[in-house]
N, C-alpha and C positions, 0 to 999 in steps of 0.2 A: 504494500500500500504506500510507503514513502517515496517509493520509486516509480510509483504512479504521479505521485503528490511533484515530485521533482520534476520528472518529466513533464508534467502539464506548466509548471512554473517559468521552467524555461523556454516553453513554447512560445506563453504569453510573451516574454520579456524579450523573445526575437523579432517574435509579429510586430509589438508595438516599436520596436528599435526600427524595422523597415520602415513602421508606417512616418517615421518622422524623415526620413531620407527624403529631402527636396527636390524637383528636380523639374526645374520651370520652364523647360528648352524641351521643346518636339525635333525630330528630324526626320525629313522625308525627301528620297532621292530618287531619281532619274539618270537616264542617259539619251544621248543621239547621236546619232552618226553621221559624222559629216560628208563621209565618203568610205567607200568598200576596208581602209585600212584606219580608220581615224574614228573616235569617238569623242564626246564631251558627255565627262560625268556632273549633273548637279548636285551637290548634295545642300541641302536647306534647312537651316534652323528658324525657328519658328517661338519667340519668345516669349512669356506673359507679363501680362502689363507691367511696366517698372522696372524689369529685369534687362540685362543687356548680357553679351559676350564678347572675349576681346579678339581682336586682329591676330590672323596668323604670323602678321610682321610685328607683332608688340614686344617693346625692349627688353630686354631681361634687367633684373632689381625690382620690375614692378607686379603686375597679377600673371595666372598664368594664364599666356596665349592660346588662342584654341589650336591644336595641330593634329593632322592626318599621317594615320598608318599604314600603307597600302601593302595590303599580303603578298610576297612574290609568288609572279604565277606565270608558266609556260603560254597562257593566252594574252598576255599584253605586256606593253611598255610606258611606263609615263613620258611623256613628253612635257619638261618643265616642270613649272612649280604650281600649287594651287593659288590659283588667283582668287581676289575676292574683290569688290564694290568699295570706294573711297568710304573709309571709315569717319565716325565721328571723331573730332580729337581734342583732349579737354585734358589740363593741367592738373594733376591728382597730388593735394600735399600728403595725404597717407605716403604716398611712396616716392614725393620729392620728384616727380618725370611726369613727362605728355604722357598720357593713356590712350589706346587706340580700340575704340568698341564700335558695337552694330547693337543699336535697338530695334522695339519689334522684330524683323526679320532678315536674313540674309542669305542671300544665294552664293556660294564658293563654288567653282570653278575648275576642273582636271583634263586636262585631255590626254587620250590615249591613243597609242599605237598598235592596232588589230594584230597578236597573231593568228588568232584563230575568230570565225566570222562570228559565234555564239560565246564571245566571253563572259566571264563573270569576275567583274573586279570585289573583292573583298577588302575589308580592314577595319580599322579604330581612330574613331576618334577622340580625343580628350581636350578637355574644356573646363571652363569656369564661369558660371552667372553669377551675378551681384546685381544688388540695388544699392541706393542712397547710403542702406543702414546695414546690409549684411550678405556676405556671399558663402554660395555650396563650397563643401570640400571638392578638390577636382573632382569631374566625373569624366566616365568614360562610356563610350555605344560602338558598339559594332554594325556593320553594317554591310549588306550586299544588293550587288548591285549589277545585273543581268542586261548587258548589250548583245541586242537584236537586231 
């Protein structure tokens, strides 16, 4: 019976651990093809109210930048770097430097190199939302992502 009693104990105390895990950023992605050996992947964060994410180009000493892990894979090549949309850019005395973020939402950027006509680009991303008053521990998503 204790070890019934423990067990349920610590069930609860995971559940509710999850349930405070924030996590104020959606992402949802795409692809297209520009041509038989070329694609453009989208990948889009999608923010709630108040929240922002920063620049893939954001300095180091200040928050952490959001950045992309592409899985290596026999079906493609990156070609270049993830591009992203002119960020906002606001002088943050927490960390003494310009800060480079995206509110509401933001579309990023990849192009690939076809090896094969049905790829599937995989990877991770990791990031960081803040407001005003408070930001997630990094987080990280995985993601796939199926050119046709």
């Amino acid at each position: 019976m204790k070890n019934r009693l423990l067990i349920f104990s610590l069930c609860l105390l995971f559940s509710s651990t999850q349930a405070q895990i924030l996590n104020p950023v959606n992402w949802s992605y795409g692809a297209k093809k520009i041509s038989a050996t070329e694609a453009v992947l989208y990948l889009k964060a999608t923010m709630d109210s108040g929240w922002h994410i920063y620049s893939v180009n954001q300095k180091d000493g200040g928050p952490l930048k959001t950045s992309f892990k592409f899985a290596a894979s026999s079906g493609f090549v990156l070609i270049g770097n993830v591009m992203e949309p002119k960020p906002i850019s606001k002088f943050e005395e927490v960390y003494g430097l310009q800060v480079d973020y995206f509110k509401k939402e933001v579309v990023f950027q990849q192009s690939v190199k076809l090896k094969k006509p049905d790829a599937v680009v995989k990877g991770k991303i990791e990031y960081m939302a803040c407001t005003d008053k408070q930001c997630t521990p990094p987080l990280e998503v995985e993601f796939s992502i199926p050119v046709k």
